[in-house]
Each structure stands twice: as C-alpha cells, then as structure tokens.
GUVOZA-274697 format. One line per 3 residues: their letters; for each residue x, y, z of C-alpha. Coordinates in Angstrom, 1 decimal, m for minus. Each point is the difference from the previous one (the first is absolute). Last residue first. Layout:
a	X,Y,Z; ...
This chain:
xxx	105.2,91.4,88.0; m0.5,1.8,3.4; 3.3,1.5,1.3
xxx	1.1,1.4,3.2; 3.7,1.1,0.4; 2.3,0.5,2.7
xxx	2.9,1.9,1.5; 0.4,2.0,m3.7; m0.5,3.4,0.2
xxx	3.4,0.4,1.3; 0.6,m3.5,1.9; 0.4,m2.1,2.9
xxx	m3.1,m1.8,1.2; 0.9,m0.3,3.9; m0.8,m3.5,1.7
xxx	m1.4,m1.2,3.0; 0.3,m4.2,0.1; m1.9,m1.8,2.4
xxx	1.7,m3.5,0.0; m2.3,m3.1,0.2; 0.3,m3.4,1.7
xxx	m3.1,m2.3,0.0; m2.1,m0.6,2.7; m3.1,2.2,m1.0
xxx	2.3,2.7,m1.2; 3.1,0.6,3.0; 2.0,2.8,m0.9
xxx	4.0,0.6,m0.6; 0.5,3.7,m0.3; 2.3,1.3,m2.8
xxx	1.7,3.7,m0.7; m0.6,2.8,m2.2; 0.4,m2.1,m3.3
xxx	0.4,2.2,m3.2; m2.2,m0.9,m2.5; 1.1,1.2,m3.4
xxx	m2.0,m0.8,m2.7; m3.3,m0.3,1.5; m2.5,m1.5,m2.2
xxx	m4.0,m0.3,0.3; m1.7,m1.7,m2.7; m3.4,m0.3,m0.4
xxx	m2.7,m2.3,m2.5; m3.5,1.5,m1.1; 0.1,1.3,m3.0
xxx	1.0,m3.1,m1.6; m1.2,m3.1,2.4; 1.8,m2.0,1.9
xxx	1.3,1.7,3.5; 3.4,0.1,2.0; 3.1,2.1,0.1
xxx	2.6,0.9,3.0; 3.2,1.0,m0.2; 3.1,1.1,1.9
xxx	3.3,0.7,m1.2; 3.0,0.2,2.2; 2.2,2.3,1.4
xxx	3.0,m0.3,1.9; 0.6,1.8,3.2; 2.8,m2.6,1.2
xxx	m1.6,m0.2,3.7; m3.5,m0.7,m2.0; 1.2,m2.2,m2.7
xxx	1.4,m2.2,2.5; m2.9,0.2,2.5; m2.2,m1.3,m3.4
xxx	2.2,m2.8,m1.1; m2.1,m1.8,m2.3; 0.4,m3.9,m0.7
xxx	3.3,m0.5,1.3; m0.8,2.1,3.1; m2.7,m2.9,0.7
xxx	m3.6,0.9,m0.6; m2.9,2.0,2.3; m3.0,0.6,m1.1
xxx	m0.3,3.7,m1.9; m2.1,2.9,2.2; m0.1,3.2,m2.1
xxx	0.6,3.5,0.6; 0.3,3.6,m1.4; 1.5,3.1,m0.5
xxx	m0.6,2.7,m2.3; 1.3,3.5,1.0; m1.3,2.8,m1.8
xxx	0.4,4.0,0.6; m1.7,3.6,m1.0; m3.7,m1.8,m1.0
xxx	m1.6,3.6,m0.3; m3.6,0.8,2.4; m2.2,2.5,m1.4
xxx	0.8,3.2,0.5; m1.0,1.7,3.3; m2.3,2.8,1.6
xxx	m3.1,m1.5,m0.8; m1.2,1.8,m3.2; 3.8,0.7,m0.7
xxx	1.6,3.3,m0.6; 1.1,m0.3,4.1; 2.3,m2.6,m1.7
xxx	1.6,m2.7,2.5; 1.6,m3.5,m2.1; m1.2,m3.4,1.5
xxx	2.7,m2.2,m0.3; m0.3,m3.6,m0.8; 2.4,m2.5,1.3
xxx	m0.7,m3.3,m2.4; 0.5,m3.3,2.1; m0.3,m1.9,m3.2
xxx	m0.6,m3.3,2.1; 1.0,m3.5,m1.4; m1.5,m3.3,1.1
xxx	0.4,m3.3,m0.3; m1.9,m2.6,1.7; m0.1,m4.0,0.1
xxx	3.6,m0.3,m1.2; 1.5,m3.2,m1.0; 2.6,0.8,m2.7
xxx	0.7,m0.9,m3.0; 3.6,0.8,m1.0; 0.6,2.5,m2.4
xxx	1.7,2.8,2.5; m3.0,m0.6,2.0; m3.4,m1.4,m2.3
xxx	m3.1,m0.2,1.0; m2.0,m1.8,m3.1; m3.3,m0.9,m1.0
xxx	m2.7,m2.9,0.3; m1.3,2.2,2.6; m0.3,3.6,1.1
xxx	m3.7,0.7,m1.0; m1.2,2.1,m3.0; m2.5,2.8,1.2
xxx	m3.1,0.0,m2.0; m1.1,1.7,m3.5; m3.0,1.6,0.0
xxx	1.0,3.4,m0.3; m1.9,2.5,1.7; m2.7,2.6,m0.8
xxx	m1.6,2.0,2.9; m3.6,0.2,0.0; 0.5,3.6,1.8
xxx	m1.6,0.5,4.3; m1.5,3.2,0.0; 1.4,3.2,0.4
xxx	m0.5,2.2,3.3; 3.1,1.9,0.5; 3.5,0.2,1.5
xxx	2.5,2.5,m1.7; 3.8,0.5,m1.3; 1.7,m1.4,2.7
xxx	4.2,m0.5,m1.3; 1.8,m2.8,m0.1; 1.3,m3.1,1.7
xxx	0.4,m3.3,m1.1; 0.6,m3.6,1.3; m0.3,m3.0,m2.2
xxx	0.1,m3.6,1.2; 0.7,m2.2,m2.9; m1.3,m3.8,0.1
xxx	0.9,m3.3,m1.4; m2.0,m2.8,0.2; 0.5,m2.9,1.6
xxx	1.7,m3.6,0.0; 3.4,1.9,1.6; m0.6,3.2,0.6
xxx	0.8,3.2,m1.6; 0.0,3.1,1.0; 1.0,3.6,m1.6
xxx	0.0,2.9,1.9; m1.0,3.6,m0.9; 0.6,4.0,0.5
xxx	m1.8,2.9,m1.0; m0.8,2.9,m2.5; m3.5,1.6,m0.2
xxx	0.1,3.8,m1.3; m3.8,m0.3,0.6; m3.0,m1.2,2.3
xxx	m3.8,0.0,m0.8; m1.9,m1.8,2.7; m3.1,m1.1,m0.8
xxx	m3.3,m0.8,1.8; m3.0,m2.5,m0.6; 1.5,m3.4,0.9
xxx	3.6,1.1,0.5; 1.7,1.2,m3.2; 3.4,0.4,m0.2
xxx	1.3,2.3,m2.6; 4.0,m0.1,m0.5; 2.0,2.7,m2.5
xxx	3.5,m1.5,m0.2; 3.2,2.1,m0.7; 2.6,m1.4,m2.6
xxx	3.5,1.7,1.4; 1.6,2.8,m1.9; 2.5,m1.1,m0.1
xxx	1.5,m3.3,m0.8; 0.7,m2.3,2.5; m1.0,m3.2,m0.5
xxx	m0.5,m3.6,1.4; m0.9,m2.3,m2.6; m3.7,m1.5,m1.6
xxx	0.2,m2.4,m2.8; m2.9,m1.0,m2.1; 0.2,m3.2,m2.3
xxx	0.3,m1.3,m3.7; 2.2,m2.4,m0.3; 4.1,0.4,m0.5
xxx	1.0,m2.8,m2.2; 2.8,m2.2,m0.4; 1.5,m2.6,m2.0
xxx	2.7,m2.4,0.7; 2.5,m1.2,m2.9; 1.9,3.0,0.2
xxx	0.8,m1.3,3.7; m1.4,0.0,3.4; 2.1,m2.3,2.4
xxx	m1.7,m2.9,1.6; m2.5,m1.1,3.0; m0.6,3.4,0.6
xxx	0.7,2.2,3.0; m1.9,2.6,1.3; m1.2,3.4,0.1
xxx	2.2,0.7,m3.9; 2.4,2.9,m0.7; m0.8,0.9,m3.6
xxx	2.9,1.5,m2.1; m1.7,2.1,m2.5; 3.7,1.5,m0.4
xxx	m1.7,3.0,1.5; m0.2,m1.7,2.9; m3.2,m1.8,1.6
xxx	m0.5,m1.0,3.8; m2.5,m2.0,2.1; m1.3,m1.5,m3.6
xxx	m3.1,m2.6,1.2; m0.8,m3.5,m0.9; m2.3,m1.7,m2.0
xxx	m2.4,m3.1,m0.9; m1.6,m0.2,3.0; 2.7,m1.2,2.0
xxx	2.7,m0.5,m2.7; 1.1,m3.7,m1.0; m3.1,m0.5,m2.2
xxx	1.0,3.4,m2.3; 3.3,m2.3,m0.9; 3.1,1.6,0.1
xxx	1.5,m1.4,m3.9; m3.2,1.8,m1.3; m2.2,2.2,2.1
xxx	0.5,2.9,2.4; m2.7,2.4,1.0; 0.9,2.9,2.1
xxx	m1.8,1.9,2.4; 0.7,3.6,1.5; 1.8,1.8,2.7
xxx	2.9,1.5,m1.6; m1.0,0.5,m4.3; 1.2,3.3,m1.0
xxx	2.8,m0.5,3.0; 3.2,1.4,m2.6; m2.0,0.7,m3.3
xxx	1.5,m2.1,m2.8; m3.3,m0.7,m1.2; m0.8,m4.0,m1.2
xxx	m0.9,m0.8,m3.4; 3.3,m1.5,m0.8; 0.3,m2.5,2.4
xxx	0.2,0.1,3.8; 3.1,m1.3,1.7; m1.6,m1.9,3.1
xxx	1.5,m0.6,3.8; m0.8,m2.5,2.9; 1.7,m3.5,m1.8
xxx	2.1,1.9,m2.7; 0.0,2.5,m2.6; 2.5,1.0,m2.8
xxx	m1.9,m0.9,m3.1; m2.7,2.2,m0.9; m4.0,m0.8,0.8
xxx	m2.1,m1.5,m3.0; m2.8,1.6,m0.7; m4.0,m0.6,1.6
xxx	m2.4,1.8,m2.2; m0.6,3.7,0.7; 2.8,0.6,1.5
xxx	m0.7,0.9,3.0; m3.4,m0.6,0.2; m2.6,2.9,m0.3
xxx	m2.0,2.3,2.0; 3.1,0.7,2.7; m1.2,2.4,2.4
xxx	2.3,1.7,2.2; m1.7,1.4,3.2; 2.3,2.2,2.9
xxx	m0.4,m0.3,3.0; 0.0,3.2,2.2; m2.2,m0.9,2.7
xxx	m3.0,1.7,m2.2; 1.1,m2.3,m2.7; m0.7,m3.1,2.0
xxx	m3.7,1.3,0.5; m0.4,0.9,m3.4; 0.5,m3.8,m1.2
xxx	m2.6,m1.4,2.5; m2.1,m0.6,m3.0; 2.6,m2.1,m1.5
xxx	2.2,1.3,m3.1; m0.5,m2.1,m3.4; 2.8,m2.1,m1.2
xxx	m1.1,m3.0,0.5; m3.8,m0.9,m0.2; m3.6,2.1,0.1
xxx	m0.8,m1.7,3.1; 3.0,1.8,1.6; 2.7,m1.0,3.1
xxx	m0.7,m0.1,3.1; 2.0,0.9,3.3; m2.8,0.4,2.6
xxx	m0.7,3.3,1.3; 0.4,1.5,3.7; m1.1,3.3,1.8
xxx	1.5,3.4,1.7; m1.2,3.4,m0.1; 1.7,2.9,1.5
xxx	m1.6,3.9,0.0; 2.0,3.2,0.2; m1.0,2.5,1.9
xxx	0.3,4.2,0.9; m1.4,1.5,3.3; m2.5,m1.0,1.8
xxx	0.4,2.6,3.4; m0.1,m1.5,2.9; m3.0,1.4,2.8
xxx	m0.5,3.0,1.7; 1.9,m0.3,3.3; m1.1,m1.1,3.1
xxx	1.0,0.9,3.6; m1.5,3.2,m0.8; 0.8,3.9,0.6
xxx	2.1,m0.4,m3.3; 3.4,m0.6,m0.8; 0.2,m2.1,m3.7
xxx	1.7,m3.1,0.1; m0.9,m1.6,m3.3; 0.2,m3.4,m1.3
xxx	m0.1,m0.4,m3.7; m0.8,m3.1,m2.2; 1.9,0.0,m3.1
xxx	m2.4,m2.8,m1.8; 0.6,m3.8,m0.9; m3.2,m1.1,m0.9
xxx	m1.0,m3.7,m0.8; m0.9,m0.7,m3.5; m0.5,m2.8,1.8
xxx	1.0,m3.5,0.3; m0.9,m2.4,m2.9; 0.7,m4.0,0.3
xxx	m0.8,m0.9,m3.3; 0.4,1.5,m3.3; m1.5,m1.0,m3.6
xxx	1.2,3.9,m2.0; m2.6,1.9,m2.1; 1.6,2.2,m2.3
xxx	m1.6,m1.4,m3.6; m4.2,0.1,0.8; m0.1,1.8,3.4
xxx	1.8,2.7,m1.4; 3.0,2.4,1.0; m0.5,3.7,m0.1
xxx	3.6,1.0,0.2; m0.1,2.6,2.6; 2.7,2.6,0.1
xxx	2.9,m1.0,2.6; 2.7,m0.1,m2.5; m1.2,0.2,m3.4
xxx	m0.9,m2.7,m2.4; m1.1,m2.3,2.9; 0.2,m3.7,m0.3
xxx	m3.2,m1.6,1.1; m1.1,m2.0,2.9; m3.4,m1.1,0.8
xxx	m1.1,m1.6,3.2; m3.6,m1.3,0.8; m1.2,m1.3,3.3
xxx	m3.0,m1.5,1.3; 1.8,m2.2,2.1; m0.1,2.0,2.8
xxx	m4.1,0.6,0.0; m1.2,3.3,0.9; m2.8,m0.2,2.4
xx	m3.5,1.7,m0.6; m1.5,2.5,1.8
C-alpha cells in the first residue's frame, strides 16, 4: 500500500450561499497557498456508559454527534492582478467575520487638492471626498504638493480616523501642515475590518490529502496576524465546522497566485507616530464561537456562530527614554495610541496593518540579543474597528 504524503495537500475555501450547504469550491479560483495544516481533526460527543450487566465490561461508548477543527497558516500577500483586487486568502478572513471593501479606483480619480484646516497628522479632503463618518479608516493616502511624496515612507500614509467633516486623522506626523495647496489621493487597495453583521459569512473548506477529501461546512474560525521584523508576514487561521464526508478523490491541480509574500523591511512601525523598534507584532482575534444544539441537524448541532471578539495583541519595541515614548505612562493613564505597521513596493502587493486605539495592558522590560526591549501586550479597542488589514 502506498503512503500518503503530508505535503501533498490541497485546501479550497469558498463562501457558502447558505449556511452549512456545500459551496462546491474549485481547484481553479478557491484554492488557498497554506502551510502548516493540522487536521480536519474530529471533535465528537463521545459517550461513556455504565450499564449493569453480569460483566465487569460494558458495551462500548457510544459516538455520538461532532464537530470537526482545522487549523493552518497563510502568508499575507497581496494580488498579481494589482491593487484593488481581493487576495486568494480573502474568504478565509471573511469566514472570521472580516468584512472586504474593495476599492477599484482612486479616490479621486486624479489627485485634488485637500481643504484648508489641517495640520501636521490630519487632512481636510477636497471636494470629491464622501462625507461618510469612517468611509475611509484603515486605508492609504497619497499626499503631494507643499508635503512632498519623498518625505513619506513609500509615498503614503494611513487615515486611523475620518469624520464626516472628511477630517482625516493621520498614523504619523509630517514634516509640515497639510493645506489647500497639498493634494491627496486615496489608491486603489483592499481593506479588510472586524464585523458584526448577521448573519455571519460561513466557509465551506475541502482539504485534500493525497488521494482522499474531506468535505467540511458551516466553517467560521478564528486567526492571528504576525509579523516579524525582516520577514514575512503570516495569518494563522483556526476553524471549526461541520463533517460532511471523507472520500477517495484525487489530488486537484490547484491554481494559485503567483505573487510572493512582501517582507517587513524598508517600511514603517510606527507607536503613537514615532518609529518604533519592534521585531514582532502580533494581534489575535480571539473569536469565541458557539456551537448551537439542533436535534434537526445531520450531526446533532448548528454550525459553529462567532458570539464574542476580543483582539489583543503584542509587540517588542527597544527601549527609549520617557521623553521619547512613555509607554508605563500611557499604560497607568489608560491612553490609547495608534499602532501601525506597513511595508512592501509593488502595487498589489504592499500591507498595511493599523490599530487605532491600542490600549497598553502593561510593559515588561526584555533582554533582545543585548539590547533593551519592552514586551508590550496591548488590547485593540474598538466596535468593529480594533484593527484593519489592507493590501493596496
């Protein structure tokens, strides 16, 4: 008998239409580049009977109802096709209650010239702009003119908060005030949020394992995002859903996007818009999920609902004088701060993670090779808005 092979492994992922009824996904447009894959590992109702008989033994548990979990990791990349079109990994995030906004086309469509009123970390925007409180949290921004492109790190910044006085609250600090005379431009990018609108997107996974498949539905989970100083970035997703069936299928030619992860460099880390040392940060959903009982179902249960989030997170900043960032300070006075990270070069292809409200959870002074560093756990305060992924 042959062996199965680990790393002949395929996942596909596909948004289901209906809760829990299989979407079909495709080899040619669902297949997802994962690594690291544990299970689908069963999670059944196992039970134990004592029933009396003229026997020490009894007759065996009973199998009663399951669940199945499934865990793996993806790099954070961007498209081949360019900005503003969703990753393959896009379903994934969804099915831990992200929600995708694509933006096709710049903002405005040629770069305008922003209002007067703003300063060194915020932006009026011009004429073009929505007046739609948050429209445009979490994404990039091009600014040219009297702020010169050359003194932003890769030619942007990010909007942590936006009013509907298209007031745009700025991830750092700029080397002078943004005036009528500056112009912006939102580019074309995909930006994933926290939701929670009902119903929930559910996820129908296949994982193929060098000649069988594992059909599993009404897929929702939980994920962290890592990133690492001179290295790529990685999500580690973890789902749970409902067994459908295991059969003999063979392995698909599974179609992936070519593009590779960028790498954490030549970027920015920025706390409260200072730069900041870090060689990690990361930030964990820590989605509850709920498995709902329903003799109606196949297996006894529903499949599993996200019922509670609570992002929190860490990163490991050298040390600096209070002067230069007071992080026990903001800590014992409960501020919050912004956090962002960005890096890549090409369109398509470069990330953005911001935080807009990091609220420190305390500080631990480390040791890193011989150099002072302070290990910083942080909550990401906010209603559907503790952090935001975008690609652009």
């Amino acid at each position: 008998m042959a062996a199965f092979r680990s790393r002949a492994t395929v996942i596909l992922a596909k948004v289901e239409t209906t809760e829990g009824t299989d979407a079909a996904p495709v080899a040619g447009t669902n297949a997802v580049l994962v690594e690291n894959v544990k299970g689908p590992t069963p999670k059944p109702n196992i039970i134990t009977t004592n029933e009396v008989t003229s026997s020490l033994d009894d007759f065996g548990a009973i199998v009663g109802g399951m669940t199945v979990d499934l865990t793996f990791d993806c790099y954070i990349k961007g498209n081949s096709a360019g900005a503003g079109n969703a990753p393959e990994w896009g379903a994934l995030l969804k099915g831990c209650s992200w929600a995708e906004t694509i933006t096709n086309a710049a903002i405005p469509a040629a770069p305008e010239a922003c209002a007067a009123g703003g300063s060194t970390t915020t932006a009026v925007l011009g004429v073009t702009a929505a007046a739609t409180a948050e429209l445009y949290r979490g994404m990039p921004i091009a600014l040219s003119g009297t702020v010169s492109s050359a003194a932003l790190n890769q030619g942007v910044t990010f909007i942590s908060d936006y009013t509907v006085g298209k007031l745009a609250t700025l991830t750092e600090t700029l080397g002078g005030a943004i005036v009528a005379t500056t112009n912006y431009q939102i580019p074309k990018n995909v930006l994933y949020a926290p939701s929670s609108a009902a119903p929930e997107t559910s996820l129908t996974i296949y994982v193929y394992n060098d000649g069988v498949r594992y059909r599993l539905v009404g897929c929702r989970g939980d994920v962290t995002f890592n990133l690492l100083a001179g290295g790529a970035a990685k999500m580690s997703f973890k789902f749970q859903g409902l067994f459908l069936d295991k059969t003999d299928q063979a392995l698909p030619v599974a179609t992936y996007d070519a593009v590779r992860p960028p790498i954490w460099k030549s970027g920015a880390m920025l706390l409260n818009r200072l730069n900041g040392a870090a060689k990690t940060l990361s930030l964990n959903c820590q989605n509850t999920l709920a498995v709902p009982d329903d003799p109606n179902a196949t297996e006894g249960y529903d499949a599993p609902v996200i019922v509670k989030r609570d992002p929190r997170g860490t990163l490991d900043p050298l040390e600096t004088l209070v002067g230069t960032r007071d992080i026990m300070g903001d800590f014992r006075a409960s501020t919050k701060r912004i956090l962002h990270a960005r890096y890549g070069t090409t369109l398509g292809n470069q990330i953005g993670l911001t935080i807009p409200q990091a609220l420190y959870l305390g500080q631990d002074p480390t040791d890193r090779g011989g150099l002072m560093a302070v290990g910083v756990p942080f909550e990401a305060v906010g209603q559907d808005s503790g952090a935001f992924l975008c690609l652009f």
